[in-house]
C-alpha positions as CSV (number, residue, x, y, z in Angstrom):
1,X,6.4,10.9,-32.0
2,X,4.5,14.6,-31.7
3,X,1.9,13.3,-29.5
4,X,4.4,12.0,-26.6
5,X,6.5,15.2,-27.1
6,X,3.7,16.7,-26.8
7,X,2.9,15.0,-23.0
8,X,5.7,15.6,-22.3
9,X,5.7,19.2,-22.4
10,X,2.3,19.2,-20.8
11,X,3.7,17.3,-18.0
12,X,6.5,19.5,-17.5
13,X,4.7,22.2,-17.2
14,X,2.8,21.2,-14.6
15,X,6.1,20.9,-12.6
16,X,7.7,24.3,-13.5
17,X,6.3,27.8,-12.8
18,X,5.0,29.4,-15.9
19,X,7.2,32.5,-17.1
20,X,6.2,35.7,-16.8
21,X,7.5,38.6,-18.8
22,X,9.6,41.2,-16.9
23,X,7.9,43.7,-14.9
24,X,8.6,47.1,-15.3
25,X,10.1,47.4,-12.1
26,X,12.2,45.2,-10.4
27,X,10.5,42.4,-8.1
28,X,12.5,39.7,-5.8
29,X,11.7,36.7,-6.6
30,X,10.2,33.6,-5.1
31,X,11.9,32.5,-2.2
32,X,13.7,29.0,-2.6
33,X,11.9,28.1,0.7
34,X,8.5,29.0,-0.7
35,X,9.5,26.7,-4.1
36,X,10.5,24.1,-1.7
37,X,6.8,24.3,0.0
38,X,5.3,24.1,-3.1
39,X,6.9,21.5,-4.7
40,X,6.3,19.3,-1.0
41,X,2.6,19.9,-1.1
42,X,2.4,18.5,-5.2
43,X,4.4,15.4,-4.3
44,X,1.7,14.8,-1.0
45,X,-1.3,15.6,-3.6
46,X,0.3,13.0,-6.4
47,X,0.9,10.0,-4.0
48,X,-2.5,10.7,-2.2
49,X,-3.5,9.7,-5.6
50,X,-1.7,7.0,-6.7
51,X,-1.2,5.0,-3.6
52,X,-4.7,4.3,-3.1
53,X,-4.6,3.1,-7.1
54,X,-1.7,1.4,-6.7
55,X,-2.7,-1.0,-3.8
56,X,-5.4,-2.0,-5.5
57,X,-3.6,-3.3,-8.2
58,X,-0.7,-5.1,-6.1
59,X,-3.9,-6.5,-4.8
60,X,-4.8,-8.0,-8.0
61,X,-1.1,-9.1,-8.5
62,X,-1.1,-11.1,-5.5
63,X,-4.6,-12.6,-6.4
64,X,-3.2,-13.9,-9.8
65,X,-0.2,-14.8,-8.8
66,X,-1.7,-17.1,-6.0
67,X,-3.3,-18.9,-8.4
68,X,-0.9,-19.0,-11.3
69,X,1.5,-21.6,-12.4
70,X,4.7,-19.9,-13.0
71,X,4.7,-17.0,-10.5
72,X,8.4,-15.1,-11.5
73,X,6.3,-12.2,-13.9
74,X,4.5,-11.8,-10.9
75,X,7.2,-11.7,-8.2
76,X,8.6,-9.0,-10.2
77,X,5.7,-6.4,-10.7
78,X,4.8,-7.3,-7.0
79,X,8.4,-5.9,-6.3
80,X,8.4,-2.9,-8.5
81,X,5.1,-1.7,-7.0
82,X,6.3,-2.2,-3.4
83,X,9.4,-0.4,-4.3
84,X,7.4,2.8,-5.9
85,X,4.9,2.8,-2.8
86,X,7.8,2.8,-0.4
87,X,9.5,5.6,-2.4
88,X,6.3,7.6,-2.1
89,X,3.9,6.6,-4.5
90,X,4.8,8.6,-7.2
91,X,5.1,7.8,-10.5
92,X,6.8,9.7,-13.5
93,X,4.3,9.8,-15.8
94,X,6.4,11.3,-18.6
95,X,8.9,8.2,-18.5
96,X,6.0,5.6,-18.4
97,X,4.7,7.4,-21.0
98,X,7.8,7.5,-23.4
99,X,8.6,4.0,-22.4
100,X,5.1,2.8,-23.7
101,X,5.2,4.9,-27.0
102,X,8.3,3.5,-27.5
103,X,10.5,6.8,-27.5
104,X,12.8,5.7,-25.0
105,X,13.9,1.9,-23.6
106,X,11.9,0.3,-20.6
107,X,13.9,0.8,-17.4
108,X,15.5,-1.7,-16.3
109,X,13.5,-4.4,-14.6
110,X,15.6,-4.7,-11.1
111,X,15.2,-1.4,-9.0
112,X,17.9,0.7,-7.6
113,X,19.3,-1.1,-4.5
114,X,17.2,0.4,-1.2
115,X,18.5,0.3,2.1
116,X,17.9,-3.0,3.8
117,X,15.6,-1.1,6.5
118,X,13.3,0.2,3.5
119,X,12.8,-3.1,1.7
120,X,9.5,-4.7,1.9
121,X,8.1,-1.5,3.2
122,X,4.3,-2.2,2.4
123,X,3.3,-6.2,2.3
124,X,-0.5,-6.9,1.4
125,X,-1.9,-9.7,2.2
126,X,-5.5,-10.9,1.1
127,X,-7.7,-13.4,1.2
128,X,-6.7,-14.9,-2.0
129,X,-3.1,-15.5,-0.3
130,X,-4.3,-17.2,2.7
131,X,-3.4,-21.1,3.7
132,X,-6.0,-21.1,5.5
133,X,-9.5,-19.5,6.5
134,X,-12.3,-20.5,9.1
135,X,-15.4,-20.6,7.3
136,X,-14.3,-21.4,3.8
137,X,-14.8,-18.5,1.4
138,X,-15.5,-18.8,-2.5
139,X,-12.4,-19.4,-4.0
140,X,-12.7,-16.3,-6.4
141,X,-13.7,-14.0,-3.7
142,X,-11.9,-10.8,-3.2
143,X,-12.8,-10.4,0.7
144,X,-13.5,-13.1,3.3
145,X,-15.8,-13.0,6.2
146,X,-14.5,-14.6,8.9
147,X,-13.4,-16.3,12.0
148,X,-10.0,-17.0,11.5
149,X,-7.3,-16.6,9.4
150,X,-3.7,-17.5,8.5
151,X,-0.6,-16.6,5.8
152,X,2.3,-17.3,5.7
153,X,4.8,-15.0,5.9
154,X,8.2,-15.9,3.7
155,X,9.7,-13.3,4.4
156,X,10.1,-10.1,6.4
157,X,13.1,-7.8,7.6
158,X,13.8,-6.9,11.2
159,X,12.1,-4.1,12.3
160,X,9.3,-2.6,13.5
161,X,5.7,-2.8,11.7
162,X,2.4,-1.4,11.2
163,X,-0.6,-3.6,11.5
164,X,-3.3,-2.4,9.7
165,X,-6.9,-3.9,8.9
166,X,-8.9,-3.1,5.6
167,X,-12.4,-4.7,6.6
168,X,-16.2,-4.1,6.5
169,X,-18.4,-5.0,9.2
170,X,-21.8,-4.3,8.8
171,X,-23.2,-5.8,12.4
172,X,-21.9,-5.4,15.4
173,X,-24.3,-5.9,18.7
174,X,-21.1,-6.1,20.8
175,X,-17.7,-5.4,20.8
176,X,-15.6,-7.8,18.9
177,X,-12.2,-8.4,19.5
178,X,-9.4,-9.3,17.1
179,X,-5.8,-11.0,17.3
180,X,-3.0,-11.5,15.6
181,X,-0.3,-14.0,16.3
182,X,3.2,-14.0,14.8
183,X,6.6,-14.6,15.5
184,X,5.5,-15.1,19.5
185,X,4.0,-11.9,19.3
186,X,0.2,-11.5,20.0
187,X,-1.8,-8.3,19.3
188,X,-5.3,-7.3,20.4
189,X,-7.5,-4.8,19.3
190,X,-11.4,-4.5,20.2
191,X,-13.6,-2.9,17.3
192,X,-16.2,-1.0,19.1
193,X,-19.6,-0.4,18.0
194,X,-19.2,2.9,16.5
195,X,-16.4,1.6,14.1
196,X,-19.0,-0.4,12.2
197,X,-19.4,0.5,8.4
198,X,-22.8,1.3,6.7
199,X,-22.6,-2.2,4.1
200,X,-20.4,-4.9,3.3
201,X,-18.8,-2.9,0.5
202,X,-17.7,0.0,2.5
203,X,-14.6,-0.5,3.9
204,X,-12.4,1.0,6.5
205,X,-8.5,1.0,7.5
206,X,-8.2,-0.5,12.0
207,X,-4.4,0.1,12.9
208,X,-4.2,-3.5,15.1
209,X,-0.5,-2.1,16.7
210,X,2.5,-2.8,15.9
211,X,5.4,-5.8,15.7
212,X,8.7,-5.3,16.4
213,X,10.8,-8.3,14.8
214,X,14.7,-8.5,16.2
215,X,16.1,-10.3,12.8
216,X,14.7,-11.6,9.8
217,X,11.3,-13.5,9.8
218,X,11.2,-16.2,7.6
219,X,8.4,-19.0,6.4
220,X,6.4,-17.9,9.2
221,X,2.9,-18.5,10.1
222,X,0.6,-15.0,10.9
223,X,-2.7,-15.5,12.5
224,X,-6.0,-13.6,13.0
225,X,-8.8,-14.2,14.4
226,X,-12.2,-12.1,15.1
227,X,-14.7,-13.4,17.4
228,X,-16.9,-16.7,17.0
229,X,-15.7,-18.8,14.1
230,X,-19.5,-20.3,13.5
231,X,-21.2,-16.7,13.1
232,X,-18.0,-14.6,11.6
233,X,-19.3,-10.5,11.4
234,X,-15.6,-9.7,10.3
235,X,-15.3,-9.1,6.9
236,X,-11.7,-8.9,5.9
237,X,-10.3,-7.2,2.5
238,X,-6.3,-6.9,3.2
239,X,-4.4,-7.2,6.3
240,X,-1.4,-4.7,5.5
241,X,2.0,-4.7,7.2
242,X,3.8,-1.2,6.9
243,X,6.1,0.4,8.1
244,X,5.4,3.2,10.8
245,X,5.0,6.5,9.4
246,X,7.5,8.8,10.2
247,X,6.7,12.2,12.6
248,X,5.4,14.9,10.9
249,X,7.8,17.8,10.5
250,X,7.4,20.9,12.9
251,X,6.2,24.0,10.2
């Protein structure tokens, strides 16, 4: 019971400013506007930390769950993850903490109802998760190299959507250009030269453009494909569908 107590006042004071005794003489203090800055730039720093941790493991979700027989655990973490990524990415680690020691109950399993325009904010989809891929990868690989590629898609709001590309490609003598099909939709984006990366296991993010969907997409079939399916150079880790991020606020 001390050590958690203990966390937690560790934790909190790394959200609070320390006290300071009085001064002497009388000093204004800190602008709400200024706490307000502050408090802004700590929440960017945390989720630039924890997103990147927590698509990797909705990653993994989705791998096992592919694979496994009853899928409803899954379905569930893979929904509380998407719901903390599309409330920012930041977690409270003070709750978690209390709610592993024991302290305190888990939260309850079904999040707080989101507006139907920020459901399914961020949707992963990997290799694993695919119906079908042109050449046939190992069927434990995490990452594909490939010519083609297809998921489907069960479900999917109305709205508008980032297409984003987490892949590797090593080689590159020419240009090499890359669709996506869905919905009657086609994107194309050309990955120059330049964009290559310096191995197989470096890996960078290609915004493809964007879908706009006029009502709910349901059991449909998403296609990409990248060049010559007999000598693939595309290696692919995720194909992420996001939503777009909103304008940056004038200072």
């Amino acid at each position: 019971m001390t050590r958690p107590l203990l966390l937690a006042a560790v934790l909190l004071c790394g959200h609070a400013p320390a006290q300071q005794p009085a001064p002497p003489t009388a000093a204004a203090p800190p602008s709400a506007a200024r706490l307000q800055q502050m408090e802004t730039i700590y929440q960017k720093e945390l989720s630039a930390r924890h997103i990147p941790l927590l698509g990797k493991y909705l990653l993994e979700l989705q791998r096992q769950a592919a694979t496994a027989t009853d899928k409803s655990a899954y379905t569930a973490e893979i929904a509380r993850i998407q719901q903390i990524i599309s409330a920012g990415g930041v977690l409270d680690l003070i709750a978690t903490q209390q709610a592993q020691s024991g302290t305190m109950p888990m939260p309850a399993p079904m999040p707080a109802p989101v507006p139907i325009e920020q459901k399914q904010a961020l949707i992963a989809l990997s290799p694993a998760l695919a119906q079908k891929i042109t050449p046939q990868p190992a069927a434990d690989a995490q990452t594909a190299t490939l010519g083609e590629i297809e998921w489907r898609i069960e479900f999917i709001a109305a709205g508008t959507y980032d297409i984003l590309l987490h892949y590797a490609c090593p080689e590159l003598a020419e240009p090499l250009k890359i669709v996506v099909e869905c919905n009657g939709q086609t994107l194309e984006k050309v990955l120059e030269t330049e964009r290559v990366t310096k191995d197989a296991q470096s890996f960078r993010i290609l915004r493809l453009g964007s879908l706009t969907l006029t009502s709910d997409l349901r059991g449909e079939t998403l296609r990409l494909s990248a060049g010559d399916k007999a000598s693939p150079k595309l290696i692919v880790k995720s194909l992420l569908i996001t939503r777009p991020r909103p304008p940056a606020p004038n200072p």
